[in-house]
Residue, then its C-alpha position, 0 to 999 in steps of 0.5 A: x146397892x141400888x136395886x139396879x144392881x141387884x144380880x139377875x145373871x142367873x146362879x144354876x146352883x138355885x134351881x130356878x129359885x129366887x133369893x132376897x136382897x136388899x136394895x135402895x130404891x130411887x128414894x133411898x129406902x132399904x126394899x126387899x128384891x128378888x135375885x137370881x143370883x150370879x155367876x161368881x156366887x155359882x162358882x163358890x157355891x160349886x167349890x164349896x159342895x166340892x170340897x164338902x164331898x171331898x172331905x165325905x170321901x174321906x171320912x168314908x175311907x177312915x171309916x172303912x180303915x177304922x180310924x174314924x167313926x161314921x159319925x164323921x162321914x154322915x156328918x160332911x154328908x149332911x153338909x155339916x161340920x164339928x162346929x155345926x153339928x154341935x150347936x144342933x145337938x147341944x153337945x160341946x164340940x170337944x165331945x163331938x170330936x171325940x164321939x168321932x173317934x171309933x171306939x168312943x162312938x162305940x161306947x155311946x149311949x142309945x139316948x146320945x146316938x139318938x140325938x145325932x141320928x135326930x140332927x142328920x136325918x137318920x135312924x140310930x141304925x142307919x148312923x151305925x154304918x156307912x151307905 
């Protein structure tokens, strides 16, 4: 993309902000670019947040039905996901999905609950129970 290209329609979901590109100048040359982004990256950017609550909601309602831990719901709540959530932790993702189920996060040490309640932002209490 020549920085000519370079979007500047504007993309509301970055709040004012700029973003880096990278562009060809006249000489050919990779040069960093400030974006204000485009309406087609604004519109993804929506639906994606949409379907992330979306899936919140839903982890809420399994929680209250006791078929899900809060794990789940703080989880799509930070905006993360199994995958995610285990690279920041550093528990395999298998271990992550079953501390998902109740009565496995139940049985959780505090050193285990400390280190989720650590990735999402919490104290050990707060990821105990739903908002």
């Amino acid at each position: 993309m020549d920085i000519e290209g370079v979007p500047q329609e504007g993309n509301a979901t970055l709040a004012g902000h700029r973003k880096l590109m990278y562009a060809r100048d006249a000489e050919g040359r990779s040069v960093a670019v400030g974006s204000r982004g485009w309406e087609a990256e604004e519109i993804v950017t929506r639906h994606a947040i949409e379907v992330i609550d979306a899936q919140a909601a839903e982890a809420r309602e399994r929680v209250r039905a006791g078929a899900a831990s809060p794990l789940e719901y703080w989880m799509y709540r930070r905006r993360m996901d199994v995958a995610l959530l285990s690279q920041v932790t550093g528990f395999w993702q298998w271990r992550v999905r079953r501390h998902l189920q109740p009565r496995h996060f139940a049985a959780l040490p505090l050193r285990h609950l400390a280190r989720y309640a650590e990735a999402l932002g919490l104290d050990v209490q707060q990821l105990r129970t739903l908002p």
